[in-house]
C-alpha distance (Angstrom), angle and dihedral (degrees) to the residues before:
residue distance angle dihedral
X1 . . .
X2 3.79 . .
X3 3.78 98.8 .
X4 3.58 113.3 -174.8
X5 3.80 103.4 -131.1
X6 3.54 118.9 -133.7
X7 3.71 115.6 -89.0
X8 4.26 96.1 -116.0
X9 3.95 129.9 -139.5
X10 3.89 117.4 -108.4
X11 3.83 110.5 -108.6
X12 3.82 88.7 -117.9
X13 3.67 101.1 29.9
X14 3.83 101.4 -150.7
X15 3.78 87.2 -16.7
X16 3.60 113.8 107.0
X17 4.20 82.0 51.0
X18 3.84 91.6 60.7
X19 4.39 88.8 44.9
X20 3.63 113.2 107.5
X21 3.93 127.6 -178.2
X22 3.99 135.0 -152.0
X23 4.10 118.1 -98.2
X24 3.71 95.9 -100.5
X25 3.95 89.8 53.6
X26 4.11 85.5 51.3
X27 3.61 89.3 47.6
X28 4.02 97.6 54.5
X29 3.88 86.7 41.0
X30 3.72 88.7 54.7
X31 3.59 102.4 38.8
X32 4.13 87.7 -123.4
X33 3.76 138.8 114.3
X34 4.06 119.5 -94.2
X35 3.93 84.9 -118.5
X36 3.90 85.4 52.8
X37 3.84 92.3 50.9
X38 4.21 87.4 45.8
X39 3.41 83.9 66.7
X40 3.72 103.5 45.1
X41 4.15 80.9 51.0
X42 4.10 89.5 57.8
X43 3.77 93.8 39.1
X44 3.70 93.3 55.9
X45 3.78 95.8 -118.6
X46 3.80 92.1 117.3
X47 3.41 125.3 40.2
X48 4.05 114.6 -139.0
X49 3.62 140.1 163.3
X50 3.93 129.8 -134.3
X51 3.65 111.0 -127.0
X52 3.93 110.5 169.2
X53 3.86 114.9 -49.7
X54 3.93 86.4 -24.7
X55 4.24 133.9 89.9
X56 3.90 114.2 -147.1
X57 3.81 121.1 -165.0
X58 3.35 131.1 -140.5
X59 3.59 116.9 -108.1
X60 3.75 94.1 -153.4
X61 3.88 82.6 51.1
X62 4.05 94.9 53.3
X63 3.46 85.9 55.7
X64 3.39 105.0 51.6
X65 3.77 89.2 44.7
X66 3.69 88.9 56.2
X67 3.88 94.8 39.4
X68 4.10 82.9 61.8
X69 3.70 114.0 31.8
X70 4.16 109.7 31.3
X71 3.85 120.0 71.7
X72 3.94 129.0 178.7
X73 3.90 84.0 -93.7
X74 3.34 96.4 63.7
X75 3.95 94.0 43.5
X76 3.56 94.6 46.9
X77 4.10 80.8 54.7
X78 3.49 88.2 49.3
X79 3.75 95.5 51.7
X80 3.49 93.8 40.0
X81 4.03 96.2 63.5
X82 4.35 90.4 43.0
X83 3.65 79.7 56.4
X84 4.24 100.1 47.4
């Protein structure tokens, strides 16, 4: 009775690590400014891509950035100033 289920494909299968979204999207995801994210971009903490007139960040990047540098702390900051 201990059927081993089969191992399932990811929706996207490599997809979602390919994605990329505009500045502003970054931004909200972040919690920062656009200017803020700008400089992430130039400091090499976020990887992005030039496509016209427009930057588009990685979202493999965002994550990573947010896997390292934001902490409950800082989100129950966060939540406690959209609150006030």
């Amino acid at each position: 009775m201990d059927e081993e289920e089969p191992e399932s494909e990811p929706l996207w299968p490599g997809g979602w690590e390919e994605m990329t979204v505009t500045v502003l999207q970054a931004a909200s995801f972040l919690c920062l400014s656009p200017h803020v994210v700008g400089q992430l971009i130039e400091g090499g903490h976020l990887v992005a891509e030039q496509r016209g007139n427009f930057r588009f960040v990685s979202v493999r990047s965002l994550f990573a950035y947010r896997r390292r540098h934001w902490s409950p702390e800082q989100a129950a900051r966060y939540n406690t100033l959209l609150a006030g």
